[in-house]
N, C-alpha and C positions, 0 to 999 in steps of 0.2 A: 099712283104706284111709283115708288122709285126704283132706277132701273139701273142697272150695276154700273153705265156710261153716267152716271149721277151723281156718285158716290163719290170720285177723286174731287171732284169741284166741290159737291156740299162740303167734305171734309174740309176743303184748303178754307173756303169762306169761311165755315162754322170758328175752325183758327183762329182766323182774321178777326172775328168778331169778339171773342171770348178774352183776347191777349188785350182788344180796344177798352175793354170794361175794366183792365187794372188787378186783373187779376194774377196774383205770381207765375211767371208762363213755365217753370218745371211742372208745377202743379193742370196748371192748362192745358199742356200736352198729354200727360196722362190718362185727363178726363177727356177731351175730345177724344183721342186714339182708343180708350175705353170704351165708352161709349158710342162710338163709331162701330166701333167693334162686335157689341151685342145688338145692333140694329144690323149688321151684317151676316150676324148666324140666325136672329131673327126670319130675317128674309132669304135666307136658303145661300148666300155668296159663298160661305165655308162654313164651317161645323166648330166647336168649341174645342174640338184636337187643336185647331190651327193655332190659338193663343196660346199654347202652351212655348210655340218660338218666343214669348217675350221673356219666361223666368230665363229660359236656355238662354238667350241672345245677352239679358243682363248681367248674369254670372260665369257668360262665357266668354262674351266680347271686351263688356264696360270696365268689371271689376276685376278683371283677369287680364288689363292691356296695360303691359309692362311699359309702353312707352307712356300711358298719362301720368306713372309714376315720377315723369319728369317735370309737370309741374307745380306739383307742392317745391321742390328743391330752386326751380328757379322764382316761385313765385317767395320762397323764404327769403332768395340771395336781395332782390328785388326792395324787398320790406326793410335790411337790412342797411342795402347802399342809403335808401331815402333819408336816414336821419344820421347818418354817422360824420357828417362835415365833409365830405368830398363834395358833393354839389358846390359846398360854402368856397373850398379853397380854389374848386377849378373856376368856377366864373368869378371872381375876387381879381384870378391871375389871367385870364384872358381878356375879362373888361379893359383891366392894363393895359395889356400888348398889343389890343387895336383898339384901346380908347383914342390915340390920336388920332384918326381917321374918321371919317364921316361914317355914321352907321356902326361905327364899331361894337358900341354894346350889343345891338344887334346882331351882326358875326360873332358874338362871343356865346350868343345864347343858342346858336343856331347849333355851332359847333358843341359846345357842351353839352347840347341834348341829343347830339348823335352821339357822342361817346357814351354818356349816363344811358341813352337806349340800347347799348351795345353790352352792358352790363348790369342793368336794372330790370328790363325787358316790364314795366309797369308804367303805362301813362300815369295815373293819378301819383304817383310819388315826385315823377319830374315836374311836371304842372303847378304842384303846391312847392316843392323845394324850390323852382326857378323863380316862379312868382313872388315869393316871399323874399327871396335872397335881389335876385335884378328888377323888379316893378319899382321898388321905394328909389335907388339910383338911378334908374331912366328916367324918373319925372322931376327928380333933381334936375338934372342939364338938361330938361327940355324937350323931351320926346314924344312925338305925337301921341296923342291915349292911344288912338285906334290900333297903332302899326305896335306899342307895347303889347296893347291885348292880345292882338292877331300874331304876332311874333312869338309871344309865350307859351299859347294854347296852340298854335301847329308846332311850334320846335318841342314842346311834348308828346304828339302823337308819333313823333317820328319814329318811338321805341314801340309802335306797333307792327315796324316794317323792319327794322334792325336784328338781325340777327344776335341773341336769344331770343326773340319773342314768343309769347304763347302764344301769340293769334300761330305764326308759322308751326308750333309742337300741333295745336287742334287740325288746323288745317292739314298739315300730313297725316294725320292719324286719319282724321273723315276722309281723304283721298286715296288713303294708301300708300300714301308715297314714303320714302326717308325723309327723318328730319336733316339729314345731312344736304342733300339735293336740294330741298325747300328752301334751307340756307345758302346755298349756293348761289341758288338764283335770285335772291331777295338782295345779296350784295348791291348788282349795278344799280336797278331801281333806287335802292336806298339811298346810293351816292349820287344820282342824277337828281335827285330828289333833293340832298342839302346843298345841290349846286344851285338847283330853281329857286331856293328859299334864298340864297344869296345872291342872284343876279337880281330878284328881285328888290331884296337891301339898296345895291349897286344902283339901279333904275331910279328906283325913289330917292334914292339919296342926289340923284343927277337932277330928277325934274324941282322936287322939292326938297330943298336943301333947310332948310327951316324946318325940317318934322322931324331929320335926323340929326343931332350937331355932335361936333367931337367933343370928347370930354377935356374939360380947363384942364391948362399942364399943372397950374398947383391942388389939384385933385388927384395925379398923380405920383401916387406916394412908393411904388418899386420900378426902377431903372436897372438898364444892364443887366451881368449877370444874375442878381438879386433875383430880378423878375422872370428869369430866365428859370431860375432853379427854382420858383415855387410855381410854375410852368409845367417841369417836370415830373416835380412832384406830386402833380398829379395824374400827369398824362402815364408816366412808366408803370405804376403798379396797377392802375386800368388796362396797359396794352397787356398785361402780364396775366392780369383775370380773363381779358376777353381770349388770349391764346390760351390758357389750362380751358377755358369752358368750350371755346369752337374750335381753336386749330387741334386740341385730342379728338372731336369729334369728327371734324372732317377727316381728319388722314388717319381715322379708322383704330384710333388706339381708345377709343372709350365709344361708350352707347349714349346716347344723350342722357339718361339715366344717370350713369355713373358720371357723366359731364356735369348735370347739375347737382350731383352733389360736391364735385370736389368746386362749382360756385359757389354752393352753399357755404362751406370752410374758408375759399377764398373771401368773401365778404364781413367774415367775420372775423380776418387778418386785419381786412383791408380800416373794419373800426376799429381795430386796435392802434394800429399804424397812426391814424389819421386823431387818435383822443390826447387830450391834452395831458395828460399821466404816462406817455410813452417815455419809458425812462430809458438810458443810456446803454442801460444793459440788455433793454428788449431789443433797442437797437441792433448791438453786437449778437442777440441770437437771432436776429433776422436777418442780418449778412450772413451768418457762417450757415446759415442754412440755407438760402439763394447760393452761396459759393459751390455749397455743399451738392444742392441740387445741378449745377451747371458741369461739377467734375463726372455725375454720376449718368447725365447725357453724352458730354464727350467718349468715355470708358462703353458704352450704351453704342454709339455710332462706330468706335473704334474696334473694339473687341466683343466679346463672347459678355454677357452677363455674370459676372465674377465675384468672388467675395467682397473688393474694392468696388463693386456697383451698387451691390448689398446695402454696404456700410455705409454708402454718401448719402444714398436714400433714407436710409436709416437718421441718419443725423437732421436729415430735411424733415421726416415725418415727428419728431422728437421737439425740433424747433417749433411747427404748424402747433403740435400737440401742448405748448410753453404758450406759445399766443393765445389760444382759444381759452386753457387757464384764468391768460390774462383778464381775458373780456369777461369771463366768470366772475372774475374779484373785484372786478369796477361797478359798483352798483348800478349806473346810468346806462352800462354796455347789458349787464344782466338786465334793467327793465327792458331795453330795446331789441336785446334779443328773446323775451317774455311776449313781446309785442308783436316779433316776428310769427313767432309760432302761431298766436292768436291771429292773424291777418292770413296766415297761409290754411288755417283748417277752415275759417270762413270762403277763402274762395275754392279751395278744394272741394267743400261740401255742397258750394253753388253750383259747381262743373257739373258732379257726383250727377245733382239732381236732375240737371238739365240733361243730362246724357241717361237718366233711367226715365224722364220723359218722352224723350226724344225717342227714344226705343218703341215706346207701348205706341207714339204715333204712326212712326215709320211702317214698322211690320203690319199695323192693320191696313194702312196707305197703299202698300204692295198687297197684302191680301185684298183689294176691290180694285187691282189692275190700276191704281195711281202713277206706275212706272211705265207703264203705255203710255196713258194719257198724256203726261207731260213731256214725253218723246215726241208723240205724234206733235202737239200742241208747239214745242221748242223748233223740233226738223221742218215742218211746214211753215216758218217765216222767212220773208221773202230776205234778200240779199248770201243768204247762203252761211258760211264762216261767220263773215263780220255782223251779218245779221242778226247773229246769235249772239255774239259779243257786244253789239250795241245792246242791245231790247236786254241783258240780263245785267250788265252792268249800270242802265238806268234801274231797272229793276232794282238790284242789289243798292244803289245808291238812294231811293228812296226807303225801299223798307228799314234802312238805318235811320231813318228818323222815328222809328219808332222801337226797335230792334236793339239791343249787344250785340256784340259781335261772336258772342259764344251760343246766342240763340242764332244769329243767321248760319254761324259754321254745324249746329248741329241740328238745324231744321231743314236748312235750303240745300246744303253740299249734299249731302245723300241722295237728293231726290235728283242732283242737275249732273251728279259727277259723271254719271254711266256716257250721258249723254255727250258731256263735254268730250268724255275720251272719244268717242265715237265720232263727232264733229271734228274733233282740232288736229287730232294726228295726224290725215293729210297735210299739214301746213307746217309742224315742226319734230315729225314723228311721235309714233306712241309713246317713247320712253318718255319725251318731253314737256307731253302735250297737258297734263294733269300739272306740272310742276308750271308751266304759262300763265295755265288757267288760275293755277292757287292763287301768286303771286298777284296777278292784276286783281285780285277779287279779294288782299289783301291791302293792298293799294287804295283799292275803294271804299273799305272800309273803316280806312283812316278819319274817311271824312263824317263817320259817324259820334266821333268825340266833339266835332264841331257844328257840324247844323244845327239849328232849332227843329224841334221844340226839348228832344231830349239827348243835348250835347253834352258828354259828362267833363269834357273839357273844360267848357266854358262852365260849368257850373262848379267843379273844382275850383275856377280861376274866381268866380263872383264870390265864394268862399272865402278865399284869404286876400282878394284887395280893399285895399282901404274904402272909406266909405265916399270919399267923393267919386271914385273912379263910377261913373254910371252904367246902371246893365245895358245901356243902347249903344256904350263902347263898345262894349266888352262882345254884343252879338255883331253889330256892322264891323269888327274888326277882325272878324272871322272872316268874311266872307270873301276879299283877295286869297285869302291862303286856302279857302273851298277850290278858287277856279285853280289855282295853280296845281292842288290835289289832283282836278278832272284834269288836267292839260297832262300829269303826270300817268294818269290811265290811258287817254290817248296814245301817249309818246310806248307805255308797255305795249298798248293795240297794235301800233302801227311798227314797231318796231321788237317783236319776240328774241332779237338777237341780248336786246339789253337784261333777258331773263338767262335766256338757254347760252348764253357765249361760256359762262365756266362750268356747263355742264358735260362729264363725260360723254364726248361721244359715240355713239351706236357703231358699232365694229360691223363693217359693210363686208360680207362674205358671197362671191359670187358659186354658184353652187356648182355652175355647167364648168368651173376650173376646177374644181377640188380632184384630188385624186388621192386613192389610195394605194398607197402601197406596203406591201405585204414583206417584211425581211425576209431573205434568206438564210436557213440555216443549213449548216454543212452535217448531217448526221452521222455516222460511223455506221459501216456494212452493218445489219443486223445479222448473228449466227445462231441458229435455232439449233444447232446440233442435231447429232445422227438419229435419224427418226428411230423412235423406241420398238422392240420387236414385241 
């Protein structure tokens, strides 16, 4: 007889087993949680009312949650940056600038793909665009395979951790949290993160000198300013997308929603900009409209919202409205933005599914007491806090071997969030305790594009390398940049300040000082006149 203590574990197993056979896990979710389900009114745990939480919860929660509206937009912007030539021109201009140096191509990819993460917010676009563009010049001069592979396929995950990311949109939504906050705290990590990736350059490049060489000066074809100004030109109108898409989000003038759509627009500036058809005159309406925009912030900071604020916006919105034209008339920019939409309804529709899965399992998981169980089962390991944070981060780092990260965020987060808040708050308060948590269990799941057996990294990467490159590179040169991932969990572990330091902090009100006081007001004698006879 099974006995309702039975049922959270069959479930989790029955899981385990059904996802092992290869079967599409939206689909697997809904059957086991199903099916779970009618063996549970079966046997008397709840009645068939209870499932009615699934139609309500799908069309009240999933397809009613304004904030997943923010991922089609950046997962469009994303689709967009991948093939428009920015990737080409920024590592082109930074292999330059520290090809002289030992390691250099390597700093150039590292740094590249934290900018491309910062505006792409899609591992598999950086992975295939870096690959194809720096793999063929690294093995030109010399460059060890391994530290190539393994250099490629982690400075591509980086845009799992860089703010726009989806993994961070999923993860506050499953948590609760803001995306703004999420993003907050996802900064430091991500910058200690392409620091590790480059001391490590820095290290190899000191022991062995032979696996990283600098690139021959007559390889060096821009010097000086030259180099300098096609440098910028790609760093400025990145730094310019990643402020409209997160500096309006964070200081509260746009919703990530309306943040990723003005990426959305910006991306498709940014291929017009970058296409070889940029004629002289697109040029001059892309200055007076940057100008235009700049007088109508000033006017914006200075005075009142005027008809002069109107008007500059106006010219800016007129300009945007010329560009996007543009891309329209360029056959190459129309199939790529054709391809856009095509690549953002396929994963759109993949979320969609996994989140109307995720549902039918969840609510039967709480209807047979699974949200006990896994309390009791988490609160009762020994070491306490950290106890919790080791045992669910190895957890979490091996179910990525088998796992997305959009099935771990909307299988596992639900079940562990309650708990997490419940655990971690003492250590970095409530408000901050969930934004800790996301982030390091974002962190960790970085290194699910890289382990074997199903690292979509590396198989991205075994995709567009040439054919001598061997797949026993391309895995063993993973796996430095796996330990440096866990060293970078650790360092989130051991040190929450590197999450919560840019998050507002919790306004401390002590209550036995407050006081209230009541104004005085001065009232005028009241005169009721002579009592009536």
């Amino acid at each position: 007889m099974i006995t309702l203590e039975m049922m959270p574990p069959l479930m989790f197993g029955g899981l385990v087993l059904a996802m092992l056979i290869g079967f599409p896990v939206a689909f697997t979710l809904a059957a086991v949680g199903l099916s779970f389900g009618f063996l549970a009114i079966d046997l008397g745990f709840f009645d068939l009312n209870f499932l009615q939480a699934i139609p309500g919860r799908i069309f009240g929660s999933v397809l009613a949650n304004d904030l997943l509206l923010a991922i089609p937009f950046f997962t469009f912007m994303g689709a967009i940056l991948e093939r428009c030539g920015l990737a080409e021109d920024m590592l082109d201009s930074m292999g330059q600038l520290f090809g002289p140096i030992r390691g250099g191509l390597g700093y150039s990819v590292i740094i590249v793909g934290f900018i491309l993460g910062a505006i792409t917010g899609t591992v598999a676009a950086q992975v295939i665009a870096m690959a194809m563009i720096s793999m063929p010049v690294m093995m030109r001069y010399g460059y060890n395979m391994r530290y190539i592979t393994g250099v490629l396929a982690a400075s591509g995950t980086i845009t799992q951790l860089v703010p726009p990311s989806l993994v961070l949109i999923v993860l506050a939504d499953q948590l609760g949290k803001s995306v703004g906050d999420m993003y907050l705290g996802a900064w430091g990590p991500s910058i200690f993160q392409v620091v590790l990736f480059a001391g490590y350059t820095f290290v190899l490049g000191l022991v062995k000198p032979g696996h990283l060489p600098p690139v021959p000066k007559e390889a060096r074809t821009l010097t000086g300013w030259a180099l300098w100004k096609k440098c910028l030109m790609g760093i400025i109108p990145s730094a310019v997308l990643i402020f409209v898409v997160l500096g309006t989000m964070m200081m509260g003038l746009a919703t990530p929603t309306e943040a990723g759509a003005m990426g959305a627009v910006g991306a498709i500036v940014l291929a017009v900009i970058h296409h070889k058809e940029f004629t002289k005159s697109d040029r001059s309406i892309l200055i007076v409209g940057v100008v235009a925009a700049g007088i109508g912030t000033i006017i914006a900071m200075l005075f009142t919202e005027n008809l002069a604020f109107k008007l500059s916006f106006a010219v800016t919105y007129l300009a945007v409205a010329w560009l996007c034209i543009r891309a329209v008339a360029l056959p190459d920019l129309r199939d790529l933005i054709k391809q856009g939409y095509e690549t953002t309804m396929r994963i759109t529709c993949m979320v969609t599914f996994i989140l109307i899965g995720s549902t039918c399992f969840s609510v039967v998981f709480q209807g047979v007491s699974g949200g006990e169980w896994l309390e009791h089962l988490l609160t009762s390991l020994p070491g306490g806090v950290w106890g919790f944070l080791i045992f669910i981060n190895i957890f979490i780092f091996f179910l990525a071997f088998f796992l997305d990260f959009f099935e771990i965020a909307f299988i596992i987060l639900p079940m562990i969030a309650p708990i997490a808040q419940k655990i971690l708050a003492p250590v970095v308060g409530p408000e901050a305790a969930l934004i800790w948590f996301g982030v390091m269990l974002c962190v960790n799941m970085q290194t699910s594009f890289l382990h074997p057996p199903f690292g979509f990294a590396l198989f991205y990467l075994r995709g567009v390398a040439p054919k001598e490159v061997k797949s026993s590179d391309i895995y063993w040169g993973a796996m430095p940049w796996i330990g440096l991932q866990a060293i970078m969990v650790l360092l989130v572990i051991a040190f929450p300040i590197t999450v919560t330091g840019l998050l507002d902090k919790p306004v401390q009100v002590d209550l036995d000082k407050v006081k209230i006081e009541v104004p005085q007001i001065d009232l005028p004698p009241l005169d009721f006149g002579a009592p009536k006879q």
